[in-house]
PDB file of N, CA, C and O in Angstrom:
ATOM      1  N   UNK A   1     -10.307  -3.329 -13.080  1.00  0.00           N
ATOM      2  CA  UNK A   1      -9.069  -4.047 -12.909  1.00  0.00           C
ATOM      3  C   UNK A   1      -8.214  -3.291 -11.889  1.00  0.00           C
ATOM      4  O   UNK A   1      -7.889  -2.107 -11.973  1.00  0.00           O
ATOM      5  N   UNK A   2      -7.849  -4.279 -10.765  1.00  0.00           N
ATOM      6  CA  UNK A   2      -6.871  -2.993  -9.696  1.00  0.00           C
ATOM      7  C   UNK A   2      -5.553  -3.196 -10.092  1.00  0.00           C
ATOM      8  O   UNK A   2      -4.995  -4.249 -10.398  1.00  0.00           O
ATOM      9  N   UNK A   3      -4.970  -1.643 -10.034  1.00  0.00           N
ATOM     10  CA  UNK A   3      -3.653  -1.319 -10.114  1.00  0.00           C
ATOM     11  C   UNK A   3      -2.558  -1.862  -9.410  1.00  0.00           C
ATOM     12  O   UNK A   3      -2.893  -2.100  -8.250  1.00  0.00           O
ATOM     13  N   UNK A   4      -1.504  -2.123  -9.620  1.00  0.00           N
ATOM     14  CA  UNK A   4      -0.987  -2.019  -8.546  1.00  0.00           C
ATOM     15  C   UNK A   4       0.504  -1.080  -8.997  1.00  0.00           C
ATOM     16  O   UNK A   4       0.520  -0.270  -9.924  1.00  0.00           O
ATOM     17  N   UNK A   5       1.753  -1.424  -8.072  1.00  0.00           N
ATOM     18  CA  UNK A   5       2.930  -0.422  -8.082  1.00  0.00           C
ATOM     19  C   UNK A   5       4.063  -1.532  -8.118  1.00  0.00           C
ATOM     20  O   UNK A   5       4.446  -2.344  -7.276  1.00  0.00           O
ATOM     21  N   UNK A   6       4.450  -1.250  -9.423  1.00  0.00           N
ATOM     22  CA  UNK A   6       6.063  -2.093  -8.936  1.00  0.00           C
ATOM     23  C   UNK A   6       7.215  -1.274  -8.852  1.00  0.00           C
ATOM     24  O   UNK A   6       7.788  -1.140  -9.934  1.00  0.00           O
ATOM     25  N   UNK A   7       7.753  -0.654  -7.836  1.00  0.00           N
ATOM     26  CA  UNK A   7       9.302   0.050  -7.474  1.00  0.00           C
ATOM     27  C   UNK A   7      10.168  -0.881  -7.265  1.00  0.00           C
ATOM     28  O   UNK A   7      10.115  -1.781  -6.428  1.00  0.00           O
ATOM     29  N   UNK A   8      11.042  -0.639  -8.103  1.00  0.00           N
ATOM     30  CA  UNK A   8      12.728  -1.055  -7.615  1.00  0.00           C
ATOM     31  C   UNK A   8      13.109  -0.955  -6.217  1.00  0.00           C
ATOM     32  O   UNK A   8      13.392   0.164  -5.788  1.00  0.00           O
ATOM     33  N   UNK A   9      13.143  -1.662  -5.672  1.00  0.00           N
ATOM     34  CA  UNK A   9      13.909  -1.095  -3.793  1.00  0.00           C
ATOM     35  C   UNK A   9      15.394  -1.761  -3.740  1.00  0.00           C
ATOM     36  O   UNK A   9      15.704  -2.925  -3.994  1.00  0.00           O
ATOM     37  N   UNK A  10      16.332  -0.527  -3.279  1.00  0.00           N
ATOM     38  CA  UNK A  10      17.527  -0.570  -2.754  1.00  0.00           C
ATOM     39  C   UNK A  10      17.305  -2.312  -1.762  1.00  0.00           C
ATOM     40  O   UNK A  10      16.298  -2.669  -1.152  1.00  0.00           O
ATOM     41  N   UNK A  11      18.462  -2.983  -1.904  1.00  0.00           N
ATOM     42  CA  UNK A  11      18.667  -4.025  -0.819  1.00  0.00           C
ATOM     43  C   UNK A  11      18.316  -3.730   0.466  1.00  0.00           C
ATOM     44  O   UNK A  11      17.701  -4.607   1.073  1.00  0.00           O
ATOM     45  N   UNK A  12      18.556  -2.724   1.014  1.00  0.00           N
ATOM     46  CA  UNK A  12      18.150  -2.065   2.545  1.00  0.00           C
ATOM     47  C   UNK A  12      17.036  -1.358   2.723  1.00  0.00           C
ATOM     48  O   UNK A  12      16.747  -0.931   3.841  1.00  0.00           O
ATOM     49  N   UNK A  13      16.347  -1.163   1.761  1.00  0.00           N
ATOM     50  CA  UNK A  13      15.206  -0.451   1.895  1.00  0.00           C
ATOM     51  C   UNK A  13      14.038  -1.367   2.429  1.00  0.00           C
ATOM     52  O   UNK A  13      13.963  -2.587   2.286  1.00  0.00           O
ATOM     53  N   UNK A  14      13.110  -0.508   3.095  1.00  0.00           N
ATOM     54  CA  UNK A  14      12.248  -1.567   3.836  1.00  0.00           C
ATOM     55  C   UNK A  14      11.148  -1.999   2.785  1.00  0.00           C
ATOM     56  O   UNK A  14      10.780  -0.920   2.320  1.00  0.00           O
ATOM     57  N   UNK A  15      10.339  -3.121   2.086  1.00  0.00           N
ATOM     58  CA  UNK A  15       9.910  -3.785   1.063  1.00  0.00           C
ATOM     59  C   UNK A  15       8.239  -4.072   1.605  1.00  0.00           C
ATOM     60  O   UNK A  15       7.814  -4.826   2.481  1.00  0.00           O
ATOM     61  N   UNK A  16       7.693  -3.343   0.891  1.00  0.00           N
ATOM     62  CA  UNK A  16       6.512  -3.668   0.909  1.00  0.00           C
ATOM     63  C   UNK A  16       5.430  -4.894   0.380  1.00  0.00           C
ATOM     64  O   UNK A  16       5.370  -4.737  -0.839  1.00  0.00           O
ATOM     65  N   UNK A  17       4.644  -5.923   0.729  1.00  0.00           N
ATOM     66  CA  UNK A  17       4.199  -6.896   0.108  1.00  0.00           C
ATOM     67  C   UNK A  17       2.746  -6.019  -0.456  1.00  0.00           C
ATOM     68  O   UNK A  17       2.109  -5.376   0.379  1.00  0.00           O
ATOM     69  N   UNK A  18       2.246  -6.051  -2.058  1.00  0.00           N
ATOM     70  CA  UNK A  18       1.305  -5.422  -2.039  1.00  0.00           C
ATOM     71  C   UNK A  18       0.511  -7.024  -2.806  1.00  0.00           C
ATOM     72  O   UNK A  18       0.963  -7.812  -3.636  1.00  0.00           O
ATOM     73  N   UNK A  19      -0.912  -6.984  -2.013  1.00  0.00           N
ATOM     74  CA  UNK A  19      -1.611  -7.807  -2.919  1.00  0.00           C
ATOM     75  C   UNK A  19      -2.948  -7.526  -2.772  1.00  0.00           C
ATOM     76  O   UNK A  19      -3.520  -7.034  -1.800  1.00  0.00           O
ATOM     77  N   UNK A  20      -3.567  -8.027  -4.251  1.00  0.00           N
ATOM     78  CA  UNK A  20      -5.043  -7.720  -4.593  1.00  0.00           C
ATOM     79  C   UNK A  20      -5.921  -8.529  -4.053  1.00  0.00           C
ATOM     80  O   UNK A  20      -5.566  -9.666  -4.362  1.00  0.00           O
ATOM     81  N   UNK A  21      -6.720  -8.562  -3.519  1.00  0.00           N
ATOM     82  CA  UNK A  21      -7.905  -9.349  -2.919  1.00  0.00           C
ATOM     83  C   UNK A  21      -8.575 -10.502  -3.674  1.00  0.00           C
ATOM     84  O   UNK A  21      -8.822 -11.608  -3.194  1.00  0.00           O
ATOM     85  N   UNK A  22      -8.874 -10.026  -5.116  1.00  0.00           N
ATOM     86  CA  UNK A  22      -9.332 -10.628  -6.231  1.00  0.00           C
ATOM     87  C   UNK A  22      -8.337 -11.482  -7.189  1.00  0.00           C
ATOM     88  O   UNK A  22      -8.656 -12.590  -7.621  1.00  0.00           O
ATOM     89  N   UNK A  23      -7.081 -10.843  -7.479  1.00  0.00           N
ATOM     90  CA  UNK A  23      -6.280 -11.343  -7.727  1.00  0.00           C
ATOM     91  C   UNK A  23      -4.830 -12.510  -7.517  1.00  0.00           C
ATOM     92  O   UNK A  23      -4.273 -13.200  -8.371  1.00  0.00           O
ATOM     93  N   UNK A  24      -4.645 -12.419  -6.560  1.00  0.00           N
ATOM     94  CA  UNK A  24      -3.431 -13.003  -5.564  1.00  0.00           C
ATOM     95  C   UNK A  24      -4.249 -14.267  -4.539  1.00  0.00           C
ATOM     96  O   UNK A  24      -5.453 -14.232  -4.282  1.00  0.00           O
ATOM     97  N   UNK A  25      -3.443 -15.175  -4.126  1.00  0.00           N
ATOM     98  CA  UNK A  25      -3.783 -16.017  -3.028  1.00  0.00           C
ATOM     99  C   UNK A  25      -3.053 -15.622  -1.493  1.00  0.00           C
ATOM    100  O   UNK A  25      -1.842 -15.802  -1.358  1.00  0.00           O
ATOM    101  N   UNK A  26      -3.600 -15.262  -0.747  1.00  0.00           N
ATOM    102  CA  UNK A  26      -3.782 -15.001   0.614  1.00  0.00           C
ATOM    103  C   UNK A  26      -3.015 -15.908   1.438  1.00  0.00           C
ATOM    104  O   UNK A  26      -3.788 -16.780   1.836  1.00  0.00           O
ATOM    105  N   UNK A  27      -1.714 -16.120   1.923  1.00  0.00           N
ATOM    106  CA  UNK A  27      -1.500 -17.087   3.425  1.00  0.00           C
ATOM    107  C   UNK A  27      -2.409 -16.344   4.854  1.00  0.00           C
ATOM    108  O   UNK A  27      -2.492 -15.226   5.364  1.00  0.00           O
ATOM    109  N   UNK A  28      -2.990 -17.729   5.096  1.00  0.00           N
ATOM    110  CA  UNK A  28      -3.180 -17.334   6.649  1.00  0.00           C
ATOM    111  C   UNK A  28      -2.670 -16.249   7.663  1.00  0.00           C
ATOM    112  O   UNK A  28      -3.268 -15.578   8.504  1.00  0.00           O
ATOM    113  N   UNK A  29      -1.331 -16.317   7.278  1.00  0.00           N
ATOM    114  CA  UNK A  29      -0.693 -15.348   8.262  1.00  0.00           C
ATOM    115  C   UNK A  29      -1.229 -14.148   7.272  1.00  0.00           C
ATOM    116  O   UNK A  29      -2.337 -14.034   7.794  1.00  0.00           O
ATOM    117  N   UNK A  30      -1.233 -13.418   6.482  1.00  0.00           N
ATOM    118  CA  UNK A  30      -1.000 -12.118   5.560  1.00  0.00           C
ATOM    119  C   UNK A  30      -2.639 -12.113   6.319  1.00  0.00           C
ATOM    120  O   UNK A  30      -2.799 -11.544   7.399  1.00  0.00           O
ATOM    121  N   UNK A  31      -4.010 -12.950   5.471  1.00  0.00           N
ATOM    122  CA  UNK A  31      -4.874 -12.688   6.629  1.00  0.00           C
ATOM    123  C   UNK A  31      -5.125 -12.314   7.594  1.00  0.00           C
ATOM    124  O   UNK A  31      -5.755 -11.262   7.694  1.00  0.00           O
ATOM    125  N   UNK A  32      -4.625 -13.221   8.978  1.00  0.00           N
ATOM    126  CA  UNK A  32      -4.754 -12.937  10.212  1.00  0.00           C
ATOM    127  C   UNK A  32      -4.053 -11.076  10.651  1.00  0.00           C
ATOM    128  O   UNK A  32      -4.314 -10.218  11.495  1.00  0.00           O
ATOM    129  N   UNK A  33      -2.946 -11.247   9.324  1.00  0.00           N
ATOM    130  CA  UNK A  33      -2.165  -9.775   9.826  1.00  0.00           C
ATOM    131  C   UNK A  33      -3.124  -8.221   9.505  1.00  0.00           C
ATOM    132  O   UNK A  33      -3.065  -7.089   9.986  1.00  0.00           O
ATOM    133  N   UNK A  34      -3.961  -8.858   8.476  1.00  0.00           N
ATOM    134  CA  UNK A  34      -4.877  -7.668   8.321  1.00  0.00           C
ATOM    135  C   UNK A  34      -6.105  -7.858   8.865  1.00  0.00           C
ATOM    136  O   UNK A  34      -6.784  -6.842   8.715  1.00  0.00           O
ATOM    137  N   UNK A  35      -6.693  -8.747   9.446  1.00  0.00           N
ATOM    138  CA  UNK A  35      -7.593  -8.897  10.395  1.00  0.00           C
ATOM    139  C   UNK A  35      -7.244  -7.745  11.784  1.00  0.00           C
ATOM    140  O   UNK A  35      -7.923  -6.877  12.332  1.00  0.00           O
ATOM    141  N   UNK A  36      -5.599  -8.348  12.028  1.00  0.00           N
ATOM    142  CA  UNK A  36      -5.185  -7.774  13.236  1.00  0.00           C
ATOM    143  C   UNK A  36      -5.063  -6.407  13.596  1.00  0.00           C
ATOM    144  O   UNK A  36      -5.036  -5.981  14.751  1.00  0.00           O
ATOM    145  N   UNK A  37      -5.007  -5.893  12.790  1.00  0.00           N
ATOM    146  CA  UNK A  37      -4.790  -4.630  12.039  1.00  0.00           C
ATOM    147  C   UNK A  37      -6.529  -3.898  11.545  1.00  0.00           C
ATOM    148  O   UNK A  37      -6.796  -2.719  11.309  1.00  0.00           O
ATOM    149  N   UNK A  38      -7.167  -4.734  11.529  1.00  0.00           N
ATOM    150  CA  UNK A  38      -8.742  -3.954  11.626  1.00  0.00           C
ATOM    151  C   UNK A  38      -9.172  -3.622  10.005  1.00  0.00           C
ATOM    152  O   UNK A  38     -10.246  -3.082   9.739  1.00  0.00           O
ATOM    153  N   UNK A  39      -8.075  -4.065   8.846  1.00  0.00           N
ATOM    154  CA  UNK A  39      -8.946  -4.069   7.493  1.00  0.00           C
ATOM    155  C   UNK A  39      -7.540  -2.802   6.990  1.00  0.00           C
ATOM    156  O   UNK A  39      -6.712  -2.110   7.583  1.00  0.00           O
ATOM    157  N   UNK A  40      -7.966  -3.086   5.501  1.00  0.00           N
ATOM    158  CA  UNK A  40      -7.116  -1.758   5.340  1.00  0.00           C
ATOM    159  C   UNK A  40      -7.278  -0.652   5.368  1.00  0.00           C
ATOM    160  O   UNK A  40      -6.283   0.069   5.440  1.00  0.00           O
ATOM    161  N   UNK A  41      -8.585  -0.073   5.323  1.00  0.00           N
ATOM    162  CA  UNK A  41      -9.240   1.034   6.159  1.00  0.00           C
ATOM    163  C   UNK A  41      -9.065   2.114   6.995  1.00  0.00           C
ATOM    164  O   UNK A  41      -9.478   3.268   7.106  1.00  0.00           O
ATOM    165  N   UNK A  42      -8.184   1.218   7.641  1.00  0.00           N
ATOM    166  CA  UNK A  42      -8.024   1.383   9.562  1.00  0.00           C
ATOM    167  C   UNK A  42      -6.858   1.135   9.048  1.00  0.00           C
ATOM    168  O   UNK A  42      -6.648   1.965   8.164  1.00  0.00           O
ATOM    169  N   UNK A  43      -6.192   0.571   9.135  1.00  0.00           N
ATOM    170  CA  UNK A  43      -4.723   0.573   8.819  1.00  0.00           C
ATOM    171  C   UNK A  43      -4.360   1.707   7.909  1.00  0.00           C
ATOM    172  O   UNK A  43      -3.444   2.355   8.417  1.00  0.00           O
ATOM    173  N   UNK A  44      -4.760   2.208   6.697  1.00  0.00           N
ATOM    174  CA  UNK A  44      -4.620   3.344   5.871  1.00  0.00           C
ATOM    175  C   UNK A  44      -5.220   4.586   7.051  1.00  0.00           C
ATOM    176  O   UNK A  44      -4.256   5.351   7.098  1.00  0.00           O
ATOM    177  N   UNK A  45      -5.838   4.916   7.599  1.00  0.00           N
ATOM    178  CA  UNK A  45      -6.422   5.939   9.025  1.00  0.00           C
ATOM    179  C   UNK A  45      -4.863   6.050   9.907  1.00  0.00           C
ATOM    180  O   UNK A  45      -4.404   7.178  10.091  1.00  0.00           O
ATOM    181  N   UNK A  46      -4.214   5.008  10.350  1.00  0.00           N
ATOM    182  CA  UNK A  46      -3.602   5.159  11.167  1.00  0.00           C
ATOM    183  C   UNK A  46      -2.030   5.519  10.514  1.00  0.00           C
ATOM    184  O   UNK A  46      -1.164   5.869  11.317  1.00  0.00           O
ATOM    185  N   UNK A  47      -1.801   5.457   9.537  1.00  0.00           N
ATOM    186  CA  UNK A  47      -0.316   5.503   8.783  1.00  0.00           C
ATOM    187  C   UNK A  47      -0.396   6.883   8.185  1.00  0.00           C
ATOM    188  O   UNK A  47       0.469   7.735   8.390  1.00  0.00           O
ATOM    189  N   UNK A  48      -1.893   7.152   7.137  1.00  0.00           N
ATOM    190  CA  UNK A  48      -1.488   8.091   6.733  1.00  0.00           C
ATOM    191  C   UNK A  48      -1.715   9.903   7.506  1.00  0.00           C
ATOM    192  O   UNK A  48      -1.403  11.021   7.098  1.00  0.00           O
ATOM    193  N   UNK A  49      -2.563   9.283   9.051  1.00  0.00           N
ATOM    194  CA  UNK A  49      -2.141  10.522   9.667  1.00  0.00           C
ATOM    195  C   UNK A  49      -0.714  11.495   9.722  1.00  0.00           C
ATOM    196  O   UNK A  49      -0.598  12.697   9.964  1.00  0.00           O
ATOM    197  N   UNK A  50       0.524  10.240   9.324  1.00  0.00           N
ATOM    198  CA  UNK A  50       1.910  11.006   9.946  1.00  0.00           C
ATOM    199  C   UNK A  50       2.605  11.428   8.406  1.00  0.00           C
ATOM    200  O   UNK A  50       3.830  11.446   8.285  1.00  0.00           O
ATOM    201  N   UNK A  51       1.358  11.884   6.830  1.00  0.00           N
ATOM    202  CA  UNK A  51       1.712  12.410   6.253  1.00  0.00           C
ATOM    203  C   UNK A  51       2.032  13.705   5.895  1.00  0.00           C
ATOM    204  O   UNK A  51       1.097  14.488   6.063  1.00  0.00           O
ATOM    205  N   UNK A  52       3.321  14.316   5.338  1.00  0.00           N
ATOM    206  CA  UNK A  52       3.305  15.293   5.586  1.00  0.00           C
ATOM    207  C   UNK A  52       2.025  16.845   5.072  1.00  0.00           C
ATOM    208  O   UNK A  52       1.338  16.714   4.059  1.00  0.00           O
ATOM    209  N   UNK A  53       1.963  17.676   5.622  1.00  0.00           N
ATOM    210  CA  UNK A  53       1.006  18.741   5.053  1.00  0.00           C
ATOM    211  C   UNK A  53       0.769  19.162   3.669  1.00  0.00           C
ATOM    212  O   UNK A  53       1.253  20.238   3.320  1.00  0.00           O
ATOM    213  N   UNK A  54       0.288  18.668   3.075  1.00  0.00           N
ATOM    214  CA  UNK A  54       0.294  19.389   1.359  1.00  0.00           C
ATOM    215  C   UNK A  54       0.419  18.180   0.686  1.00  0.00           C
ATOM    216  O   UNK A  54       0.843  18.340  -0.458  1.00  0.00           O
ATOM    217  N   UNK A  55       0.140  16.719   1.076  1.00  0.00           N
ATOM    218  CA  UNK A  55       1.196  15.791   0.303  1.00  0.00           C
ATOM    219  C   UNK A  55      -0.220  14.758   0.213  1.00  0.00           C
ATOM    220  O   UNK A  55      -0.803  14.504   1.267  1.00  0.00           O
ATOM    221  N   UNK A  56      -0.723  14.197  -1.065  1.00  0.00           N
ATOM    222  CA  UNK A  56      -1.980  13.840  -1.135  1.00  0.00           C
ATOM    223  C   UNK A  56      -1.875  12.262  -1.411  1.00  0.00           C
ATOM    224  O   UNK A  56      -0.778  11.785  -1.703  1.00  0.00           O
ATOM    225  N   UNK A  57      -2.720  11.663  -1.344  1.00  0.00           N
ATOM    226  CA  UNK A  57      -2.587  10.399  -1.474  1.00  0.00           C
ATOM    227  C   UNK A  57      -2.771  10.190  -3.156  1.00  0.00           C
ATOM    228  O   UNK A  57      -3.300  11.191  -3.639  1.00  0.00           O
ATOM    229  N   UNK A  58      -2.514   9.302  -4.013  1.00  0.00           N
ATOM    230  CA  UNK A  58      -3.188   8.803  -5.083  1.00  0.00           C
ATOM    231  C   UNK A  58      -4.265   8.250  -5.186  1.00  0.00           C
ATOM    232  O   UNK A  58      -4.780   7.381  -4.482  1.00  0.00           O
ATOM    233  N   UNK A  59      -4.694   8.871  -6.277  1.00  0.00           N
ATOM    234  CA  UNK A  59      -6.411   8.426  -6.426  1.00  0.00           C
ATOM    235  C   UNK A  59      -6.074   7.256  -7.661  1.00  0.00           C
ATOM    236  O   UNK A  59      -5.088   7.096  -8.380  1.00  0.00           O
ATOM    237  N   UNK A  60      -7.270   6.590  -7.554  1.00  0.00           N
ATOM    238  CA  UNK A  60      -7.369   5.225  -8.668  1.00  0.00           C
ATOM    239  C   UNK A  60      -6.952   5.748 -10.203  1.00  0.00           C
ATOM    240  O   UNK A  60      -6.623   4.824 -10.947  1.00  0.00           O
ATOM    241  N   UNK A  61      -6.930   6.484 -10.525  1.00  0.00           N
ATOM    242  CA  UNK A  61      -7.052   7.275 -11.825  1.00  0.00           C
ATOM    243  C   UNK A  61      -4.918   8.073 -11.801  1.00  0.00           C
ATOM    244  O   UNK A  61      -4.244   8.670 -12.641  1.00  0.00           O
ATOM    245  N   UNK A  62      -4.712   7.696 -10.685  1.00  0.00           N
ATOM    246  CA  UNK A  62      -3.351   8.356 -11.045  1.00  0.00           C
ATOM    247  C   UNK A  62      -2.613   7.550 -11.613  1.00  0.00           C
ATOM    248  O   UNK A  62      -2.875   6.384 -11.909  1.00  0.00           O
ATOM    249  N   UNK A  63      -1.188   8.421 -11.880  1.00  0.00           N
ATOM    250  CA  UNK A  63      -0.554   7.694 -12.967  1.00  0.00           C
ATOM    251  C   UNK A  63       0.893   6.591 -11.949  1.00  0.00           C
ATOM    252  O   UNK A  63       0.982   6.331 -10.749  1.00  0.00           O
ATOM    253  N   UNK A  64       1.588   6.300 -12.872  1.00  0.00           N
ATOM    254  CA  UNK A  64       2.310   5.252 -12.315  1.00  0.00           C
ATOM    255  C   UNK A  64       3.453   5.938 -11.386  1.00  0.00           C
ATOM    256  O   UNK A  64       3.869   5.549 -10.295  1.00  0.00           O
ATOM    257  N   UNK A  65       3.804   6.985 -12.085  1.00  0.00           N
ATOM    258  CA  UNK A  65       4.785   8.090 -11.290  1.00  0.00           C
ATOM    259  C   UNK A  65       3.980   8.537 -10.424  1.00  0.00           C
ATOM    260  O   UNK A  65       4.756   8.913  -9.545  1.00  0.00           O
ATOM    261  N   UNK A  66       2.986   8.748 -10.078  1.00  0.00           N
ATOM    262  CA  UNK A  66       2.251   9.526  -9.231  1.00  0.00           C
ATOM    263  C   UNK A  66       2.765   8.389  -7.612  1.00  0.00           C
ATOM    264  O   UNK A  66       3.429   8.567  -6.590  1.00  0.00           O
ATOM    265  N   UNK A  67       2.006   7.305  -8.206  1.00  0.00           N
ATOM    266  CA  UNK A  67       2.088   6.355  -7.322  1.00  0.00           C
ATOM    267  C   UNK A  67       3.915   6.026  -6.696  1.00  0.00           C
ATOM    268  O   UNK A  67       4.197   6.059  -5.498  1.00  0.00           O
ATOM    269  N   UNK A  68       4.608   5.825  -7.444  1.00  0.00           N
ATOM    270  CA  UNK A  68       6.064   6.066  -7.579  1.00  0.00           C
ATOM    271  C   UNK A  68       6.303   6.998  -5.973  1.00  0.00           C
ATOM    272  O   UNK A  68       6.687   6.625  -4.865  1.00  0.00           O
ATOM    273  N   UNK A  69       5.975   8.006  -6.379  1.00  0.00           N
ATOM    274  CA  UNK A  69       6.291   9.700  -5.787  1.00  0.00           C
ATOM    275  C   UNK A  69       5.598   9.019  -4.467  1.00  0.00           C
ATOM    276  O   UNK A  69       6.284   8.834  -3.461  1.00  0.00           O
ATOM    277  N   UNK A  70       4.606   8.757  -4.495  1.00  0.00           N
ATOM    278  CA  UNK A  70       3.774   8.533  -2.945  1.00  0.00           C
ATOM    279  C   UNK A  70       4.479   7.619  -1.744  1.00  0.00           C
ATOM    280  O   UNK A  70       4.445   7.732  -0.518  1.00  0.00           O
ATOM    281  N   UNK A  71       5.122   6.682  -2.610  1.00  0.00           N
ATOM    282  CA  UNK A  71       5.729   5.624  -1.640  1.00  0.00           C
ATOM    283  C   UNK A  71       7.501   5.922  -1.485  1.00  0.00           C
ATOM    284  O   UNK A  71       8.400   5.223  -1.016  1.00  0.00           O
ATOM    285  N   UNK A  72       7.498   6.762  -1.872  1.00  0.00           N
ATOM    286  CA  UNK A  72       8.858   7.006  -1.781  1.00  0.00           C
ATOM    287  C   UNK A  72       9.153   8.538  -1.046  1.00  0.00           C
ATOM    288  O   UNK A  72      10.308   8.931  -0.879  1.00  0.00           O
TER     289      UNK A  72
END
């Protein structure tokens, strides 16, 4: 079953759309945008290069704060 993250975001904060492959229905555009973008793969390669040193991603097995901490 995939996880996902629900955070509270400030009105001004920039808002992430997260959706499951298996779960959720897809618009065309959200498609074409990760097509465009080369998969999430490649998109996760290119973002999380500009993380800082020491600072790890979450693994499937982490907890909800973990995930929390990562995106914030």
């Amino acid at each position: 079953m995939p996880k996902m993250l629900w955070c509270s975001q400030k009105p001004w904060a920039h808002v992430s759309k997260v959706l499951s492959v298996t779960l959720d229905q897809w618009t065309d555009d959200e498609i074409n945008s990760m097509i465009e973008v080369g998969g999430n793969s490649y998109a996760n390669a290119i973002y999380e290069v500009f993380l800082p040193e020491g600072y790890h991603k979450p693994h499937p097995d982490s907890s909800q704060e973990e995930r929390a901490g990562f995106i914030r």
